[in-house]
C-alpha positions as CSV (number, residue, x, y, z in Angstrom):
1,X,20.6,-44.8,-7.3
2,X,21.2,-41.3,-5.4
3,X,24.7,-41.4,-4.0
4,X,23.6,-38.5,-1.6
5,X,22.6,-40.5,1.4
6,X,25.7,-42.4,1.4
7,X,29.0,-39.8,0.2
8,X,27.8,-36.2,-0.2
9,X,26.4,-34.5,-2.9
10,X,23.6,-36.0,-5.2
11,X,24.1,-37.6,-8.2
12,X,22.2,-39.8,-10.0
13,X,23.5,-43.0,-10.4
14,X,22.2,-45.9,-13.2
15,X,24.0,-49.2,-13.5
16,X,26.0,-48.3,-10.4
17,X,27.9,-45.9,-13.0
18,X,27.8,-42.3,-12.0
19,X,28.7,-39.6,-14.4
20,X,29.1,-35.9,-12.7
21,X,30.4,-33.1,-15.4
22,X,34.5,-33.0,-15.1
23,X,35.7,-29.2,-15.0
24,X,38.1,-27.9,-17.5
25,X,40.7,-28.6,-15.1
26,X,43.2,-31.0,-16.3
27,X,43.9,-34.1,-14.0
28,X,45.9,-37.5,-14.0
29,X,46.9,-40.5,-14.4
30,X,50.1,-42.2,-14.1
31,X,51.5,-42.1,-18.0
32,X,50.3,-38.3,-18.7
33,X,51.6,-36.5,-21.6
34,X,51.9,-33.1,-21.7
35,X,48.7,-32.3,-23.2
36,X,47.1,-28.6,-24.1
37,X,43.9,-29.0,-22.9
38,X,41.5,-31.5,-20.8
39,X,39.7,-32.9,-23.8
40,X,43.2,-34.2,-25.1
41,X,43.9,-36.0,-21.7
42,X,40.7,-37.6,-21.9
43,X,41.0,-38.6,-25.5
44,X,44.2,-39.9,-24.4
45,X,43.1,-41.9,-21.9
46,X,40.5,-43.4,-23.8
47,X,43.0,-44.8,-26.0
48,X,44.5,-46.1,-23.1
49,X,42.1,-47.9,-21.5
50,X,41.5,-50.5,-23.5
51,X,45.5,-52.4,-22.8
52,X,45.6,-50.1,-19.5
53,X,45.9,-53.5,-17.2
54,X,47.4,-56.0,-19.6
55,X,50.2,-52.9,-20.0
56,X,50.3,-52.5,-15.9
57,X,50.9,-56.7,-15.5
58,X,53.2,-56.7,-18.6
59,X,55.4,-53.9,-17.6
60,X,55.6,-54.7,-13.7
61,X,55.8,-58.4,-14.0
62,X,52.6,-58.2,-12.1
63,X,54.4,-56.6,-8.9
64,X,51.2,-53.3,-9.3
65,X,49.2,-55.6,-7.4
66,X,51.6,-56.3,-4.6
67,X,52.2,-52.7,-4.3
68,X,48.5,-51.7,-4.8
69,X,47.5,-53.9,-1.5
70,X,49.9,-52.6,0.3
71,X,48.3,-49.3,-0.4
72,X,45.3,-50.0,0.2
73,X,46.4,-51.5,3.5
74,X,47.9,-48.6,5.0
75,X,44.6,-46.5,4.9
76,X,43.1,-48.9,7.3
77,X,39.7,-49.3,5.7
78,X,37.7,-51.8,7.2
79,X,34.1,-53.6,7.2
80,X,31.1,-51.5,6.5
81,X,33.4,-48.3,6.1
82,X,32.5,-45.5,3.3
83,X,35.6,-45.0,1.1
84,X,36.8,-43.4,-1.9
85,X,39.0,-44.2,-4.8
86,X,40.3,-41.0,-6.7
87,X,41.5,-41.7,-9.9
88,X,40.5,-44.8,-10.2
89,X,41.0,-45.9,-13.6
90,X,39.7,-49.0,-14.5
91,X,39.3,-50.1,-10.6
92,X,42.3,-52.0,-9.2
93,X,42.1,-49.9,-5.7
94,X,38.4,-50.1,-6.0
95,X,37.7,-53.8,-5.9
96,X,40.6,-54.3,-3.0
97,X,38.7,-51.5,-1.7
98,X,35.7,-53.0,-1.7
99,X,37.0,-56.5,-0.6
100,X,38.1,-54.7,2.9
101,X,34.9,-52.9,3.1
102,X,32.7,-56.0,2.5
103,X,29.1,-55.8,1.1
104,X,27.5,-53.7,4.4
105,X,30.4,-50.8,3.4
106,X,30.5,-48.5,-0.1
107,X,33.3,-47.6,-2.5
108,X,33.5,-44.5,-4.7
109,X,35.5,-44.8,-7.8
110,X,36.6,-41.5,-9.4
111,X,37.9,-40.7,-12.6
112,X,37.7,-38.0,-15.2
113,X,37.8,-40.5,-18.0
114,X,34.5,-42.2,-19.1
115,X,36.4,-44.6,-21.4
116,X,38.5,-45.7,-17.7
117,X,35.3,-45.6,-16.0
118,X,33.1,-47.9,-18.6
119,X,35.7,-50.6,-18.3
120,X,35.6,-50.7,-15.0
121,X,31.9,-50.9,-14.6
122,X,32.9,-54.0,-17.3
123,X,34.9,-55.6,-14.8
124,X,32.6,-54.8,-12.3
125,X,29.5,-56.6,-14.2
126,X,31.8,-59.6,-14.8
127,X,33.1,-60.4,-11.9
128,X,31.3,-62.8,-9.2
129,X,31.8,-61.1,-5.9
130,X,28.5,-59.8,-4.1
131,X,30.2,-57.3,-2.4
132,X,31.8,-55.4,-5.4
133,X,28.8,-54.6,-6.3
134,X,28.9,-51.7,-3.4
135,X,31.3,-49.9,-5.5
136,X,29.8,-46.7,-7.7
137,X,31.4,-44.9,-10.5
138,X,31.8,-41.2,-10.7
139,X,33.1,-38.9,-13.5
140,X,35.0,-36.0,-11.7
141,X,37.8,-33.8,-11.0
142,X,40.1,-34.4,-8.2
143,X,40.5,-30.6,-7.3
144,X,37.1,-30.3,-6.9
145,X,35.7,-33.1,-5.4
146,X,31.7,-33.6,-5.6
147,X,31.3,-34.7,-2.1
148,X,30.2,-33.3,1.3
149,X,33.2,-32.2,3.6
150,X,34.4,-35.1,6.5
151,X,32.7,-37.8,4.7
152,X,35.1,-40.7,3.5
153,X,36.6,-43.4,6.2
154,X,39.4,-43.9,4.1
155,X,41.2,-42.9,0.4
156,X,43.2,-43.9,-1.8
157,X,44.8,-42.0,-5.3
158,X,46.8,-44.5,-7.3
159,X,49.3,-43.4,-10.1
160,X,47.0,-39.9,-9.7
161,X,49.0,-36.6,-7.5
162,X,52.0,-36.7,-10.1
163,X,50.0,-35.5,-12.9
164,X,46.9,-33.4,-11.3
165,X,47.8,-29.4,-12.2
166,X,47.4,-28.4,-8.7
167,X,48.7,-31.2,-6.4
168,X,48.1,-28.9,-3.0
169,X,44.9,-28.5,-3.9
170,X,44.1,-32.0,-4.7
171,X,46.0,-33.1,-1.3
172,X,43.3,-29.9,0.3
173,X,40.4,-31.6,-1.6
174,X,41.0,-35.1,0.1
175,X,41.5,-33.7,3.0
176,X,38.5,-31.7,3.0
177,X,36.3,-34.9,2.0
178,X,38.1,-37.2,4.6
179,X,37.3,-37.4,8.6
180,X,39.1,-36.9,10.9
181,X,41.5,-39.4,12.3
182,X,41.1,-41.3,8.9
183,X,43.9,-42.0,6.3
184,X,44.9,-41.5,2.7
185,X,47.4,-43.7,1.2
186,X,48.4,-42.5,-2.3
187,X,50.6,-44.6,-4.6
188,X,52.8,-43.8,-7.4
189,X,56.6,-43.6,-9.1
190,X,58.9,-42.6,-6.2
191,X,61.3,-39.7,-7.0
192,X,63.9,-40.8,-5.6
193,X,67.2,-38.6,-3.8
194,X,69.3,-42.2,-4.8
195,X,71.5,-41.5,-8.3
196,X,71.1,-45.0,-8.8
197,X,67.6,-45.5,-8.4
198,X,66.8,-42.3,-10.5
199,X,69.6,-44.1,-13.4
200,X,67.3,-47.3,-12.8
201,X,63.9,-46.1,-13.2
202,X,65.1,-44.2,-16.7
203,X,66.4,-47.0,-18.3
204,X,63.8,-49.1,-17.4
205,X,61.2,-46.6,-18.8
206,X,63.7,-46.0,-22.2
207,X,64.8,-49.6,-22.8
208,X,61.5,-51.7,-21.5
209,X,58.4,-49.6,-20.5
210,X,58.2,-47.2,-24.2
211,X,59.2,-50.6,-26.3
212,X,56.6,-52.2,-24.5
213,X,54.2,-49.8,-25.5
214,X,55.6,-48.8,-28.8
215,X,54.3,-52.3,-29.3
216,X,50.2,-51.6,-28.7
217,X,51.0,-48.2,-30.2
218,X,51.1,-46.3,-27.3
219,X,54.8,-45.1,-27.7
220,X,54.0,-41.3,-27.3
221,X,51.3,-41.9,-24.9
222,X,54.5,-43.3,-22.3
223,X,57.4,-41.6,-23.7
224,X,56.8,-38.4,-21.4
225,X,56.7,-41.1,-17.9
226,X,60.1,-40.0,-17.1
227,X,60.2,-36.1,-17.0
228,X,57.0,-36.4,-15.1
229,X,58.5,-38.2,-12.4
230,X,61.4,-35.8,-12.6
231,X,59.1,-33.1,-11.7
232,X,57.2,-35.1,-9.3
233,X,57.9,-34.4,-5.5
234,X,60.5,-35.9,-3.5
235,X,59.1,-38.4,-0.5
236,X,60.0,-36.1,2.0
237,X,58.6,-33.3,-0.4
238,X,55.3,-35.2,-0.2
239,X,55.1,-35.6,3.3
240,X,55.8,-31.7,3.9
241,X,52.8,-31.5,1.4
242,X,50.4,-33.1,3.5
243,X,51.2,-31.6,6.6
244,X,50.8,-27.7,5.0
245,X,47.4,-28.7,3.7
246,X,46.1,-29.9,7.1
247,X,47.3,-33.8,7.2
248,X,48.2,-34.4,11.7
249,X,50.6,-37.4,10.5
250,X,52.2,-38.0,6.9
251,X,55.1,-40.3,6.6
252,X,56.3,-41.6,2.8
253,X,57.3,-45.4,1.8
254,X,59.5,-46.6,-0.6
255,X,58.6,-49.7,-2.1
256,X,59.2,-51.9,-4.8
257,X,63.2,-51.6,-4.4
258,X,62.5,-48.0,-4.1
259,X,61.0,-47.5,-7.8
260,X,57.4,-47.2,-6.7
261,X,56.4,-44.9,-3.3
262,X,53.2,-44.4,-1.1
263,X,52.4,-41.4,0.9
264,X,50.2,-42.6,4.1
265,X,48.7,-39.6,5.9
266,X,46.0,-39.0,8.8
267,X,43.6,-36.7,9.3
């Protein structure tokens, strides 16, 4: 399949599974150590991604997918639309995606881990739906998008901005990709201003979320979650983010008793 016609750039596409050459840049996900070099992020993550959702259900008591509508709500996606999904992962945002944009519409799943990208094409294959199978995967780097400028209806980044190198230009790429008058909704931990909520999400992440996954040996793989939301951007700090790169409306939500946030901003 040539993905050309529909989002941008050509790529060719077998098994609905598009791989497109990552750059040395290094780029998310939402439990990033602090690794030297790309290839150790991706080895990383393909350690990951095998317990990556049974991890996210265990850890949240399931509340990721309550949060992860709501983000995909917000960008106002709707039937036959072309959207895209960076840092996708193993496809949460992609298959809501693709529910809103039904069967006529297309999702583009991003990620710069082929490990996170295999299983979802897994879940993709074993699941029952008609219109997921709209839904392509592409191996890529979110500050440098492979797709043709004003092209997406709609995007989403879940668990993704906190750990990219260069978060304005991932915020310029999106923009850049997305028309106008459309809407990204990104979702991840929310740094919050609140001493308590700050004291909450730490001892959660110390006394729950790295025992957790000291259990499927992914203690080290977690342990670094809480200085990377300390050097993650305030909500307000986000929404002044969007508007410098370009964004005409940007306004941040705190959700999830204030532990998890979602920037929503229009083109």
């Amino acid at each position: 399949m040539d993905i050309k016609n529909r989002c941008g750039k050509r790529r060719t596409c077998h098994m609905a599974m598009t791989f497109v050459p990552s750059s040395t840049s290094s780029t998310f996900r939402p439990t990033l150590i602090r690794c030297a070099s790309a290839n150790e992020r991706q080895a990383l993550f393909s350690r990951i991604a095998p317990v990556y959702d049974n991890l996210n259900d265990l850890l949240s008591l399931g509340q990721h997918r309550i949060w992860k509508r709501m983000a995909v709500s917000w960008t106002g996606a709707k039937m036959g639309d072309c959207v895209l999904d960076v840092c996708c992962g193993s496809g949460d945002l992609s298959f809501l995606l693709s529910d809103k944009v039904g069967s006529h519409g297309k999702v583009i799943g991003l990620d710069f881990s082929k490990d996170q990208l295999s299983f979802a094409l897994s879940r993709q294959q074993s699941l029952s739906k008609n219109c997921f199978m709209n839904i392509e995967w592409v191996e890529g780097d979110a500050l440098d998008l492979p797709f043709s400028d004003g092209w997406f209806d709609a995007i989403t980044m879940g668990y993704g901005l906190r750990n990219v190198v260069d978060k304005q230009k991932a915020m310029q790429e999106i923009f850049r990709v997305l028309k106008t008058g459309s809407t990204v909704s990104i979702l991840d931990f929310n740094k919050s201003n609140e001493l308590l909520t700050s004291a909450v999400t730490e001892w959660m992440i110390d006394n729950i979320v790295v025992p957790v996954a000291t259990g499927y040996g992914l203690s080290e793989e977690y342990r670094y979650l809480k200085s990377s939301i300390r050097e993650f951007l305030t909500g307000k700090e986000l929404e002044k983010l969007a508007l410098g790169v370009g964004f005409s409306a940007a306004r941040h939500y705190e959700i999830g008793g204030g532990l998890m946030g979602c920037l929503v901003a229009k083109r």
